[in-house]
N, C-alpha and C positions, 0 to 999 in steps of 0.2 A: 516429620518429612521422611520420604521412604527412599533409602538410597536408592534407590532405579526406579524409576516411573513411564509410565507409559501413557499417551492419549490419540487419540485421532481427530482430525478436523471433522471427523462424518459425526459427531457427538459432542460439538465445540463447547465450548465454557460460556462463551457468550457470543452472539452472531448481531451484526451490526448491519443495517442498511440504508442505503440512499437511491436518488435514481440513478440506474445505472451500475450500482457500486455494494459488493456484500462484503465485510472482512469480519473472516469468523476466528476466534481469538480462544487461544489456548493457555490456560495459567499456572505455572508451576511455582515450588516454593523460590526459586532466585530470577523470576522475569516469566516471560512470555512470549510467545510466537504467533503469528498473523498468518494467515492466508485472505490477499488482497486480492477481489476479482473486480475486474473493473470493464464493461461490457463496451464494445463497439459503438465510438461517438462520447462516450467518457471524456468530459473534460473538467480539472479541478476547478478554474475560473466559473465555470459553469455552474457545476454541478453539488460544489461541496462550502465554495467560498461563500455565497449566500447565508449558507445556514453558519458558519464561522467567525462570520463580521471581518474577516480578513484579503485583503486582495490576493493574497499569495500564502502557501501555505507553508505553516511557521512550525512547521517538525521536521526533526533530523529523520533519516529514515537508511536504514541500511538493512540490505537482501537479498536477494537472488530472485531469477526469472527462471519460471518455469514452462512459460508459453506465452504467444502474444508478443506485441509491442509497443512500448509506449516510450512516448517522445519528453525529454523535461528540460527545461529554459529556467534556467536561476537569474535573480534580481541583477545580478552582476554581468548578465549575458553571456555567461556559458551556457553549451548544452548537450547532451547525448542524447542516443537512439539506444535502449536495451531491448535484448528478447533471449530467447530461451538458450540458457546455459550462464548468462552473463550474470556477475555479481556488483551491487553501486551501493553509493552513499550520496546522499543527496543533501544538503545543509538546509537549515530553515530558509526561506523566501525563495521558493519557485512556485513555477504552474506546470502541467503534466498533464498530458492526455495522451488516448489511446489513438496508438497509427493501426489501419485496415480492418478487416473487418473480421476477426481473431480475436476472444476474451482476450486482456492480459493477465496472467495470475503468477503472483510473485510471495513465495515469503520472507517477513518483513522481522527482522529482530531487535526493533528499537520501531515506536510512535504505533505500535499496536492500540493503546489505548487511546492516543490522542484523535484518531479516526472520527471524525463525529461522534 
């Protein structure tokens, strides 16, 4: 492992997709980083849980927002509104979709792989 390392999402390590939805994933020796895009009309219930066998998605997920918004409703009936500058942590069992008509793109430093 090389003390300083470098990568860019434009050359990702591995790029992941669904409808709606690309997270292209960068791997270093101690974890990884996500870039989560998720397109206008994106919704987890929808669009991700089908293929998961899950009603609700069961990753922790903590990140930052870089653009975009999206809305998230935990099993417990919390919920926030994020978008660009805002930092969250999201517990396993919610749903999430995108608000307006604005990619949302956030990245993600925990459930990068769990992504589909």
């Amino acid at each position: 492992m090389s003390s300083v390392e470098m990568k860019s999402f434009e050359t990702a390590d591995e790029v992941r997709s669904l409808d709606k939805s690309t997270v292209e994933i960068l791997t270093f020796g101690g974890g990884s980083v996500a870039r989560f895009t998720f397109e206008p009309g994106w919704k987890w219930s929808e669009h991700v849980s089908p293929k998961m066998g899950t009603p609700t998605c069961q990753a922790t997920h903590f990140g930052a927002v870089q653009s975009g918004h999206l809305h998230i409703v935990h099993e417990d009936g919390t919920s926030i509104d994020v978008g660009p500058g805002d930092s969250y942590t999201v517990a396993a069992g919610h749903d999430a979709w995108v608000i307006g008509d604005e990619p949302f793109v956030a990245l993600e430093f925990e459930a990068a792989e769990s992504y589909i």
